[in-house]
C-alpha positions as CSV (number, residue, x, y, z in Angstrom):
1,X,27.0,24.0,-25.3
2,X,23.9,22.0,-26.8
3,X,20.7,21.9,-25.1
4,X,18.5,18.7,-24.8
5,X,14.6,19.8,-24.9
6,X,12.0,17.0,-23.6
7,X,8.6,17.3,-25.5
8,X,5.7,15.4,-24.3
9,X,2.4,14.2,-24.9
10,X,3.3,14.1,-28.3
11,X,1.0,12.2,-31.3
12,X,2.0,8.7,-31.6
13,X,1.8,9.4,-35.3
14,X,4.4,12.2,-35.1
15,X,8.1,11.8,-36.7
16,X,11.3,12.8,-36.8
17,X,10.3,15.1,-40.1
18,X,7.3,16.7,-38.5
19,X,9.3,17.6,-35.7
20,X,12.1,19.3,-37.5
21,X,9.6,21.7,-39.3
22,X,7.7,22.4,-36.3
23,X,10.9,23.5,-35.1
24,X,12.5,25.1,-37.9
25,X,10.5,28.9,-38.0
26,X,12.9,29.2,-34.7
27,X,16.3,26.9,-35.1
28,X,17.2,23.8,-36.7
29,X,17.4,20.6,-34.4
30,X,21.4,19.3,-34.3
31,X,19.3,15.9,-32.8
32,X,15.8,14.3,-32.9
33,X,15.6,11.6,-30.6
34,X,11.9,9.7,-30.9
35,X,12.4,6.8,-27.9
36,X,10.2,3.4,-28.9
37,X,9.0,0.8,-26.5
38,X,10.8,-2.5,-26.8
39,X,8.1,-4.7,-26.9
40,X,5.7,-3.3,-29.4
41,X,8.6,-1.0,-31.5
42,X,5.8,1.7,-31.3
43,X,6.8,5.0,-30.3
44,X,6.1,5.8,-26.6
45,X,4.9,9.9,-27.1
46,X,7.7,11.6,-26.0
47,X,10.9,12.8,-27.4
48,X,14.5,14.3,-27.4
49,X,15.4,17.6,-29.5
50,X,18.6,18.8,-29.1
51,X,19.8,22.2,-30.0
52,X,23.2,24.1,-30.5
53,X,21.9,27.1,-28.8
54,X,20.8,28.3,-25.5
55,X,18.8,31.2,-26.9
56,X,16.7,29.4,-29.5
57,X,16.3,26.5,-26.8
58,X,14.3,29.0,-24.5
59,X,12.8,30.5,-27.7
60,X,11.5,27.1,-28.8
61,X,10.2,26.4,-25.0
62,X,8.8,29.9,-24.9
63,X,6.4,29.5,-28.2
64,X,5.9,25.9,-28.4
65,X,5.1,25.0,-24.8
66,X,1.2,23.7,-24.8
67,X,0.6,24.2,-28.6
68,X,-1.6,21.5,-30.3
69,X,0.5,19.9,-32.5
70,X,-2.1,16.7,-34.3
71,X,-4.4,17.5,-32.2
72,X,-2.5,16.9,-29.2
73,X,-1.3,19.9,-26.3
74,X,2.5,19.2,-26.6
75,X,4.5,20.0,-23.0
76,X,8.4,21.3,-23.8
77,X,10.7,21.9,-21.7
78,X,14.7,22.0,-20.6
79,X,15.5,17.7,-20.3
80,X,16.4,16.4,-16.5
81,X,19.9,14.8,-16.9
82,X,19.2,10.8,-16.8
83,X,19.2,9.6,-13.2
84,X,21.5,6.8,-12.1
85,X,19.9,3.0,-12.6
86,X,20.7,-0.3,-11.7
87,X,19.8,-1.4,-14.4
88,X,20.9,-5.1,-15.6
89,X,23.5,-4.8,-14.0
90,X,21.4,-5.4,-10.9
91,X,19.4,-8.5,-10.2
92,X,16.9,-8.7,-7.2
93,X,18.3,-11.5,-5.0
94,X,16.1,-14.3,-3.5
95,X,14.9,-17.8,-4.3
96,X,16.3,-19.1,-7.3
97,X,18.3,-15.7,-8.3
98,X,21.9,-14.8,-8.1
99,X,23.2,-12.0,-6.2
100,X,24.4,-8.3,-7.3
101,X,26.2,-8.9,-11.0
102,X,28.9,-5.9,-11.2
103,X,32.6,-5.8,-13.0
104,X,34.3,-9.5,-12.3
105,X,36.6,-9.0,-8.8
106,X,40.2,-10.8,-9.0
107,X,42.6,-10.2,-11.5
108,X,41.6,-8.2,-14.7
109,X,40.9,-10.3,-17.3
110,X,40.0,-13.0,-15.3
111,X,36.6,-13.7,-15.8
112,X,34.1,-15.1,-12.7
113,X,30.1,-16.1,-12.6
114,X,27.6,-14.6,-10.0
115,X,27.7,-17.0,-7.2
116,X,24.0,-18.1,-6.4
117,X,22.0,-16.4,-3.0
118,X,21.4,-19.8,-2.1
119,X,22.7,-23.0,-3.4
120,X,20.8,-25.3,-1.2
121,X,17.9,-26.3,0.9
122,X,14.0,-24.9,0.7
123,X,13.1,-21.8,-0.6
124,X,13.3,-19.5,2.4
125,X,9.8,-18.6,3.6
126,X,8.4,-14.8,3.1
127,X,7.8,-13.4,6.2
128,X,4.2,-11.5,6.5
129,X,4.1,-8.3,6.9
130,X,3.1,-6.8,10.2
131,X,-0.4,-4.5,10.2
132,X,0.1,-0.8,10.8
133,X,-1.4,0.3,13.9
134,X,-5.0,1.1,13.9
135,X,-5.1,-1.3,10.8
136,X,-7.1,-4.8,11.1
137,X,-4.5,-7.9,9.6
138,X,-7.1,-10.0,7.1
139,X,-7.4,-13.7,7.5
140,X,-6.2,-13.2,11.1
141,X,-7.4,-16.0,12.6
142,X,-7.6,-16.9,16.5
143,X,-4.5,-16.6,18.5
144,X,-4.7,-19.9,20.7
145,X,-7.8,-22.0,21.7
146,X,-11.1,-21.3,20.5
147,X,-12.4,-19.6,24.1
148,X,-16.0,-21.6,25.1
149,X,-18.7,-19.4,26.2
150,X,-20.6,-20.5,29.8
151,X,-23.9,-18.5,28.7
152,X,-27.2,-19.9,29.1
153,X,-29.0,-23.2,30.2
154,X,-27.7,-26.5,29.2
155,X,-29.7,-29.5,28.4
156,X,-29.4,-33.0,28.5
157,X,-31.2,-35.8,26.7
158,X,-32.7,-36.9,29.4
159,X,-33.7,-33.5,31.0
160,X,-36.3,-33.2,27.9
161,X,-38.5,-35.9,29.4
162,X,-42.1,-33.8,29.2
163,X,-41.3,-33.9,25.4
164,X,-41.9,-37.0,23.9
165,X,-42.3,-37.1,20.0
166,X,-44.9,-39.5,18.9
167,X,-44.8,-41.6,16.0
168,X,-46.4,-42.1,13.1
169,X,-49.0,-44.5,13.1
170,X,-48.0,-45.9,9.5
171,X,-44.3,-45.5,10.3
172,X,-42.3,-49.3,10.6
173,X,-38.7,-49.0,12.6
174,X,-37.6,-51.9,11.8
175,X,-34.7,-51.6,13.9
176,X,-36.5,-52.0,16.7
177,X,-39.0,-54.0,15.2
178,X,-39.5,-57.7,16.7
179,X,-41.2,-60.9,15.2
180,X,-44.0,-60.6,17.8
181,X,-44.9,-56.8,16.8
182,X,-44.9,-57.9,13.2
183,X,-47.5,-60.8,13.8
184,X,-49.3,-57.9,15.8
185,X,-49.4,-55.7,13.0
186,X,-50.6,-58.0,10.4
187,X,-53.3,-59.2,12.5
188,X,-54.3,-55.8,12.9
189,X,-54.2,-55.0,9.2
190,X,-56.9,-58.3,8.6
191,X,-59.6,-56.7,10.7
């Protein structure tokens, strides 16, 4: 039975040839598998080898586990079987996106669309998370009316009669200005 080897932290440079004769002193590879990212097409530093043989499988973890390979501590060891995904064939439901996509129900053959979440109204509302205990909420703001403190003395206009501010001699209000004070003043201002 073949065993699947998972090497890590290899060289983004490395290939599928450098591989095979790193390997070869202790077994020829049946499969190379170099995984790329989809976005960039670069390779992602990690790999599949696959051999025929139990024996040189351990062999191959046994010599080449944390070796510098291009300058690089390579980690080897036996591969974890995939773990079940969604996938695609899962969608998050919620505003604006259908439901659970899986094999059509109804007769085979027949053919049938993801119905929607919703198909009308508003967007439903997110609902905030509660804070843990112990945990202040941010941006919490009061909980009803804003609470008025009785501290202190009050004071009235009128109760600050003893302080009177004066004036400016030069300064002209002429708001409260009359004709007669205006006669005054320029009479004034010829003397």
């Amino acid at each position: 039975m073949a065993v699947r080897l998972f090497v890590g932290n290899l060289s983004y440079t490395a290939t599928e040839a450098d591989l095979r004769e790193l390997f070869a002193p202790v077994g020829e590879p049946s499969k190379i598998v170099i995984p790329t990212d989809r976005d960039t097409g670069r390779p992602r530093g990690f790999a599949f080898v696959e051999f025929l043989d139990r024996g040189v499988a351990e062999e191959v973890i046994r010599r080449f586990n944390a070796q510098s390979v291009k300058g690089r501590p390579i980690a080897v060891s036996e591969a974890r079987p995939r773990e079940e995904r969604a996938g695609p064939l899962m969608r998050p439901s919620g505003p604006g996106r259908t439901g659970p996509v899986g094999p059509p129900e109804g007769p085979p053959g027949a053919a049938t669309r993801p119905r929607p979440a919703r198909e009308f109204g508003p967007p439903a509302r997110r609902q905030r998370a509660e804070p843990r205990r112990g945990q202040k909420q941010e941006n919490a703001g009061p909980k009803g009316p804003i609470r008025e403190r009785r501290s202190g003395r009050f004071f009235d206009v009128d109760d600050q009669e003893d302080v009177v501010a004066e004036e400016p001699e030069d300064f002209d209000d002429f708001a409260r200005s009359t004709k007669a004070d205006d006669e005054k003043k320029e009479e004034e201002e010829e003397s």
